[in-house]
MARLOGU-464833 format. One record per atom (N, C-alpha, C, CB): residue in three letters; x, y, z. Coordinates in steps of 0.001 Angstrom, whole numbers, padded with zeros to 6 digits, always signed. Glycine has a CB too. Layout:
! residues N
AlaXYZ...
END
This chain:
! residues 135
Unk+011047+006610-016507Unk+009678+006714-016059Unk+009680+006845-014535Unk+008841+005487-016524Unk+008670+007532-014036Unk+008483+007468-012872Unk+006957+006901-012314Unk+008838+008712-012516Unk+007135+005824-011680Unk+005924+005206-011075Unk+005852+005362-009441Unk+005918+003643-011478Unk+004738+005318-009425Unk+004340+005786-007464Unk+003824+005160-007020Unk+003557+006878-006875Unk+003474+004224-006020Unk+002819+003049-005592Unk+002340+003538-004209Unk+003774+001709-005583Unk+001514+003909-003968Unk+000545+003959-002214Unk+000593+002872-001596Unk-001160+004178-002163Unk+000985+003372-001067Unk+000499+001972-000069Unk-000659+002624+001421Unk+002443+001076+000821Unk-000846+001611+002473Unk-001454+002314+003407Unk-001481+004184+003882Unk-000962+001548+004331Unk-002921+004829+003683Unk-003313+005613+003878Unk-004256+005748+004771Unk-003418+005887+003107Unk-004256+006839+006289Unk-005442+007312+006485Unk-005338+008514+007297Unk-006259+006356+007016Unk-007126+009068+007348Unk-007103+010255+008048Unk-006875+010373+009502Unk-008171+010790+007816Unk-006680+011559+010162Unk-006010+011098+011216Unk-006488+012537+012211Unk-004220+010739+010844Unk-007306+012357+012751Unk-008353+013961+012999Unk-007306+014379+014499Unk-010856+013580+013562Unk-007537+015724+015067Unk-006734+016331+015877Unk-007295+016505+017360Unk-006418+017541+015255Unk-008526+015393+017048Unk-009367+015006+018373Unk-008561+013943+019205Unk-010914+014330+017972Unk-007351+013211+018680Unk-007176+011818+019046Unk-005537+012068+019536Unk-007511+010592+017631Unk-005164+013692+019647Unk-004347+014269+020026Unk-004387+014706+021735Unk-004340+015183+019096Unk-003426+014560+022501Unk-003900+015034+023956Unk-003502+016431+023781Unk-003151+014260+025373Unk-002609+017169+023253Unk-003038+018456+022966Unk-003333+018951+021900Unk-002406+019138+023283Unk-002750+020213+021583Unk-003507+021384+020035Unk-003243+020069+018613Unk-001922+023624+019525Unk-003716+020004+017836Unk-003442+019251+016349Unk-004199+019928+015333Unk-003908+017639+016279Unk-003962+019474+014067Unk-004794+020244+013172Unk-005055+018427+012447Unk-003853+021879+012056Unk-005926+018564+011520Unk-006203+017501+010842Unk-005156+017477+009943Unk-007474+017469+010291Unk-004789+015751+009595Unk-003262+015429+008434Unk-003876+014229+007695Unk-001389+014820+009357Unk-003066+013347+007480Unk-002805+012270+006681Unk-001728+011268+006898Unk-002636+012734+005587Unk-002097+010472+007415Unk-000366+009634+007122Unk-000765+008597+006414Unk+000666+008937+008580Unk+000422+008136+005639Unk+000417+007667+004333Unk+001765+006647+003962Unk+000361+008979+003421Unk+001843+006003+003702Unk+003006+005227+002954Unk+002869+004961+001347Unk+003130+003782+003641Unk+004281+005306+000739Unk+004535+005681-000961Unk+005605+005146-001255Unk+004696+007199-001455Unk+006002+004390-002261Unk+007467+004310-002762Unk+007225+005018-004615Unk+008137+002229-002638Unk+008398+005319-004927Unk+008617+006194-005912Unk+009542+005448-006159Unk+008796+007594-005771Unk+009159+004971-007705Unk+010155+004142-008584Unk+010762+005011-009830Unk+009346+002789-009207Unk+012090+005130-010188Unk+012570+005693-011590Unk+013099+004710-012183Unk+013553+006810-011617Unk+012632+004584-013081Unk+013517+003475-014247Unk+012853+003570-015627Unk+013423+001630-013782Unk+013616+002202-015968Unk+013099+002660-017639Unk+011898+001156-017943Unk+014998+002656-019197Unk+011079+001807-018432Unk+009731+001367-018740Unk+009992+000383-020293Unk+008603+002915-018915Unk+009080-001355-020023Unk+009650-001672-021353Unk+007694-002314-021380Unk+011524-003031-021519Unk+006949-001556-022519Unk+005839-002016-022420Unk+005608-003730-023094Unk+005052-000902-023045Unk+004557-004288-022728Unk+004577-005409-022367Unk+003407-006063-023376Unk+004424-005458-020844Unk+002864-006417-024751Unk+001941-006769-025830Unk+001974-008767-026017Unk+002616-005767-027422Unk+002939-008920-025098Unk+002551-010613-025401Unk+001411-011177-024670Unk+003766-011635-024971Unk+001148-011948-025141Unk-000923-012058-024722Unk-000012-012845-023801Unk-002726-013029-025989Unk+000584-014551-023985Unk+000714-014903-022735Unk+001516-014510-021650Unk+000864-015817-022805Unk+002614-013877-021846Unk+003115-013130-020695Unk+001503-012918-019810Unk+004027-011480-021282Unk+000907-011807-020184Unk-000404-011111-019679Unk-001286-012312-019059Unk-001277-010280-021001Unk-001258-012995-019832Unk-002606-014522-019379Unk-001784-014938-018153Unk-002834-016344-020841Unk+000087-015206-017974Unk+000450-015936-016921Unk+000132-014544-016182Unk+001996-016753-016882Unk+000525-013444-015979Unk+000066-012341-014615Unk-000952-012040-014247Unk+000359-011167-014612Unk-001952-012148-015301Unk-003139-012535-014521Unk-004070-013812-014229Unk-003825-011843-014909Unk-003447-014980-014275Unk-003124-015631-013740Unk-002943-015683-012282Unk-002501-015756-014282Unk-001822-015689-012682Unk-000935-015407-010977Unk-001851-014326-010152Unk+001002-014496-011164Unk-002161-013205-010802Unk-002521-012171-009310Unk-003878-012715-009161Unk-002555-010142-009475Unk-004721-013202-010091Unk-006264-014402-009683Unk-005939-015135-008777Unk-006858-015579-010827Unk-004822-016719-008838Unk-004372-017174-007672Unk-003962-016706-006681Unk-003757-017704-007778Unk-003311-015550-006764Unk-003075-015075-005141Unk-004181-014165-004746Unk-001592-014197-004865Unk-005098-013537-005414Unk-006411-013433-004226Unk-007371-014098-004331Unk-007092-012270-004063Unk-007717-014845-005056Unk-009167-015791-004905Unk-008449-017454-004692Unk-010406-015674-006736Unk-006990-017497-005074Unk-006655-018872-003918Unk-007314-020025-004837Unk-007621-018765-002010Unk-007829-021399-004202Unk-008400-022189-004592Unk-009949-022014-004962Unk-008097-022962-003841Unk-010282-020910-004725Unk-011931-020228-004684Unk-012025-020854-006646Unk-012051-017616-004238Unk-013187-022063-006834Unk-013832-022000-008320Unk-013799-021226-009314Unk-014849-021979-008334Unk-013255-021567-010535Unk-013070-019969-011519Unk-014789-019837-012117Unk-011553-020182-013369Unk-015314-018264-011624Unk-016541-018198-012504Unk-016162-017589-013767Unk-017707-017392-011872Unk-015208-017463-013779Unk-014956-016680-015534Unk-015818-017271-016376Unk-013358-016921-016383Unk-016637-016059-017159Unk-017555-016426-018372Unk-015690-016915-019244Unk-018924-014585-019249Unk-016390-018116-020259Unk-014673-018659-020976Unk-014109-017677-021985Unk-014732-020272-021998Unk-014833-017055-022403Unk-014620-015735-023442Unk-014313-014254-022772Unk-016079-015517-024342Unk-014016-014388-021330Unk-013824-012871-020717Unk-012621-012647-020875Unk-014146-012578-019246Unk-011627-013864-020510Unk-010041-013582-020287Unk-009412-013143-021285Unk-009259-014662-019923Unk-010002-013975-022902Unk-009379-013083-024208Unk-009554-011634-024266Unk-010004-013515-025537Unk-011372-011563-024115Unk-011331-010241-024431Unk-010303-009349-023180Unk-012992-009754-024515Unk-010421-009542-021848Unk-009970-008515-020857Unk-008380-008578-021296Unk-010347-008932-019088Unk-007778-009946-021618Unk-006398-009424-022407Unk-006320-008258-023339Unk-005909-010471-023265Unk-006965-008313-023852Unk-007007-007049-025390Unk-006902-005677-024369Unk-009069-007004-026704Unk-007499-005367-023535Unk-007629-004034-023020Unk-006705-003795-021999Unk-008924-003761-022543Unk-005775-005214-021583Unk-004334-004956-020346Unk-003637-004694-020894Unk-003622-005915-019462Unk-002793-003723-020504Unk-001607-003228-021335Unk-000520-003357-019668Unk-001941-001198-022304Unk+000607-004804-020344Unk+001420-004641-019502Unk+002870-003828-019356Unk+001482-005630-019352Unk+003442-003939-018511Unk+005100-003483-018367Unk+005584-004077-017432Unk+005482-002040-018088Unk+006909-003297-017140Unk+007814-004007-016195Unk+008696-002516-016414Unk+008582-005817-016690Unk+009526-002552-015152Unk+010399-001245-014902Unk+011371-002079-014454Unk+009907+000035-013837Unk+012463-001488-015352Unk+013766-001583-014325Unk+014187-000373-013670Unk+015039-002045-015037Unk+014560-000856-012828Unk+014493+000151-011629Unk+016058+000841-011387Unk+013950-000754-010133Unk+016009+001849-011194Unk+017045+002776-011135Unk+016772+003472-010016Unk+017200+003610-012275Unk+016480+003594-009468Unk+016651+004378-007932Unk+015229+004070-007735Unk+017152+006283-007784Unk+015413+004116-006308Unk+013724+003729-005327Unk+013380+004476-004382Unk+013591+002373-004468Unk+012803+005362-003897Unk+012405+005907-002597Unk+011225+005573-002014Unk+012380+007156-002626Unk+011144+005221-000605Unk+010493+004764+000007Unk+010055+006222+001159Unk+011187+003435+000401Unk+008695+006561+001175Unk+008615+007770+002336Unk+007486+007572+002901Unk+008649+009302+001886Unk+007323+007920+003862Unk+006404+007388+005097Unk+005640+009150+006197Unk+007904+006095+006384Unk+004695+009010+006709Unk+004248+010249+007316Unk+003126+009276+007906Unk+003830+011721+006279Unk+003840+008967+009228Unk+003383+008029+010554Unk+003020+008326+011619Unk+004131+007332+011010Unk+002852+010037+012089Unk+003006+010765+013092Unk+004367+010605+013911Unk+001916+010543+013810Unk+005128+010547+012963Unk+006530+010105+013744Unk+006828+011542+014735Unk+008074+009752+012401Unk+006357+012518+014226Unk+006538+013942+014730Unk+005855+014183+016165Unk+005890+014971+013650Unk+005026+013182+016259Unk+004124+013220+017427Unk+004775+012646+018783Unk+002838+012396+017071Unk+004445+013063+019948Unk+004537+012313+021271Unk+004370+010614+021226Unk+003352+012931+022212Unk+005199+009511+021743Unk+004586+008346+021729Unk+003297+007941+022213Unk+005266+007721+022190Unk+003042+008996+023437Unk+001579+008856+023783Unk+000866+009131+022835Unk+001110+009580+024785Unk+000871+010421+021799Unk-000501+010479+020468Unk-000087+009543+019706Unk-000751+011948+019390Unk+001110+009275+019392Unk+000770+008543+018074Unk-000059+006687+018948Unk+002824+008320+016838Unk+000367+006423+019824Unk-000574+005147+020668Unk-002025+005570+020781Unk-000032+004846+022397Unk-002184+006506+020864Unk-003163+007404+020440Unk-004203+007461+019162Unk-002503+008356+020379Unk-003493+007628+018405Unk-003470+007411+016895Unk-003947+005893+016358Unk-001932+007680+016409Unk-002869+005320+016673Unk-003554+003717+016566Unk-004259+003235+016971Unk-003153+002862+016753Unk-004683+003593+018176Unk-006049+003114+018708Unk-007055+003340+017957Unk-006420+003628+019877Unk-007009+004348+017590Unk-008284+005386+017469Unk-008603+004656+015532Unk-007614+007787+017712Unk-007115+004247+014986Unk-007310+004097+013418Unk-008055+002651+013800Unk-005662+004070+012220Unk-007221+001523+014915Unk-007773+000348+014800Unk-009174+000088+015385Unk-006910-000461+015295Unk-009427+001251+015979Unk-011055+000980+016217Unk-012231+001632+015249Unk-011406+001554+017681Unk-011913+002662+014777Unk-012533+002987+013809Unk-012552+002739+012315Unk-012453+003835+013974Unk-011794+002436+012107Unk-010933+002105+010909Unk-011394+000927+009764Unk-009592+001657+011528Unk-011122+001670+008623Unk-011382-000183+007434Unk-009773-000924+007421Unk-011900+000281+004917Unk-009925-001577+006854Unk-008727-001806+006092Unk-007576-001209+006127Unk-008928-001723+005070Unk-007900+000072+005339Unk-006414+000868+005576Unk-005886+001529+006242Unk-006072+001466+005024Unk-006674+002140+007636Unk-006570+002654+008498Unk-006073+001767+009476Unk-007518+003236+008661Unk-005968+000215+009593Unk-006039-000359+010692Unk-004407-001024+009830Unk-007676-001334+011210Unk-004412-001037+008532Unk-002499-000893+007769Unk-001640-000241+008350Unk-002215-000135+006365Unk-002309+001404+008749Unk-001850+002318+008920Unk-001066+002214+009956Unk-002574+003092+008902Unk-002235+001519+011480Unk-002021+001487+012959Unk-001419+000447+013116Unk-003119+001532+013833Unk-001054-000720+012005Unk+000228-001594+012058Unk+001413-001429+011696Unk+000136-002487+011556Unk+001568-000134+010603Unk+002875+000190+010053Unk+003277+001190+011340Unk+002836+000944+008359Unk+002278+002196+011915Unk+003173+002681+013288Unk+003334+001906+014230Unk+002707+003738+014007Unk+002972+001276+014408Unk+002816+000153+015932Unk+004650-000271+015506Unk+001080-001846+015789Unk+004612-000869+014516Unk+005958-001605+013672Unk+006903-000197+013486Unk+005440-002466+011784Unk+006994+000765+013641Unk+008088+002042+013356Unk+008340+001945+015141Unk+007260+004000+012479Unk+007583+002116+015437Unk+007846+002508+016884Unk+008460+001186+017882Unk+006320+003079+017508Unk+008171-000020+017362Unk+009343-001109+018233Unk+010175-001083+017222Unk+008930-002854+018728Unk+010433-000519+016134Unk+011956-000873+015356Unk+012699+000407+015976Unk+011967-000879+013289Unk+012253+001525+016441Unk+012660+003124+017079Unk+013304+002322+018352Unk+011058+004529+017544Unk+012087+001904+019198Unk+012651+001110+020247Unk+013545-000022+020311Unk+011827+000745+020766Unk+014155-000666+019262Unk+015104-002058+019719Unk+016333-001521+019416Unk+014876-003634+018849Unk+016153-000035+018167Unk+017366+000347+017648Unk+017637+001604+018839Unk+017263+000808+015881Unk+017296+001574+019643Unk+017357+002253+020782Unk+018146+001598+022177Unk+015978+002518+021011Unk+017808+000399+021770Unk+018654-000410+022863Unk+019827-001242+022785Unk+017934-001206+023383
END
């Protein structure tokens, strides 16, 4: 099987360039191959969702109506991959001048939601790992 996971995405206009640009995208992806083993045990499913409830709502009160979690089990269909090769690929404006892409981040962390301001932390973070492996 092959699974694809996004991670931080955003647009990235050719105004925020000090010279010519065209409009792009930069984006972070990993690409998983392995073999897929689907997943029908209710509690397996009850502990993962579980778990991914505790890690974003935390100690936050459960409002679950008490009859939602059975039914929303019935309609999760889990898995698990073992993994056989992984690629990880990235399009950061690495191609760019350090001045645009500082450029770039500014412009994602001021305008920006969420993933745009992912974006202007995953280059900020390429560009001192460029720089230490530089020195």
């Amino acid at each position: 099987v092959l699974a694809m996971f996004q991670g931080a995405h955003a647009y990235v206009s050719p105004t925020w360039y000090e010279g010519a640009g065209v409009p792009t995208w930069n984006y972070t992806a990993v690409h998983v191959h392995g073999k897929v083993r689907v997943i029908h045990d209710t509690a397996w499913l009850q502990a993962q969702v579980e778990r991914l409830s505790h890690y974003y709502e935390g100690d936050t009160p459960n409002a679950w109506i008490p009859s939602y979690p059975a039914k929303m089990l019935e309609a999760i269909v889990g898995f698990e991959i073992t993994i056989e090769s992984l690629q990880a690929k990235y399009k950061l404006s690495q191609n760019r001048s350090t001045a645009d892409q500082h450029r770039v981040m500014q412009a994602l962390d001021a305008n920006g939601g969420e993933g745009e301001r992912g974006v202007a932390a995953l280059m900020a973070k390429r560009l001192e790992d460029d720089h230490a492996s530089q020195n």
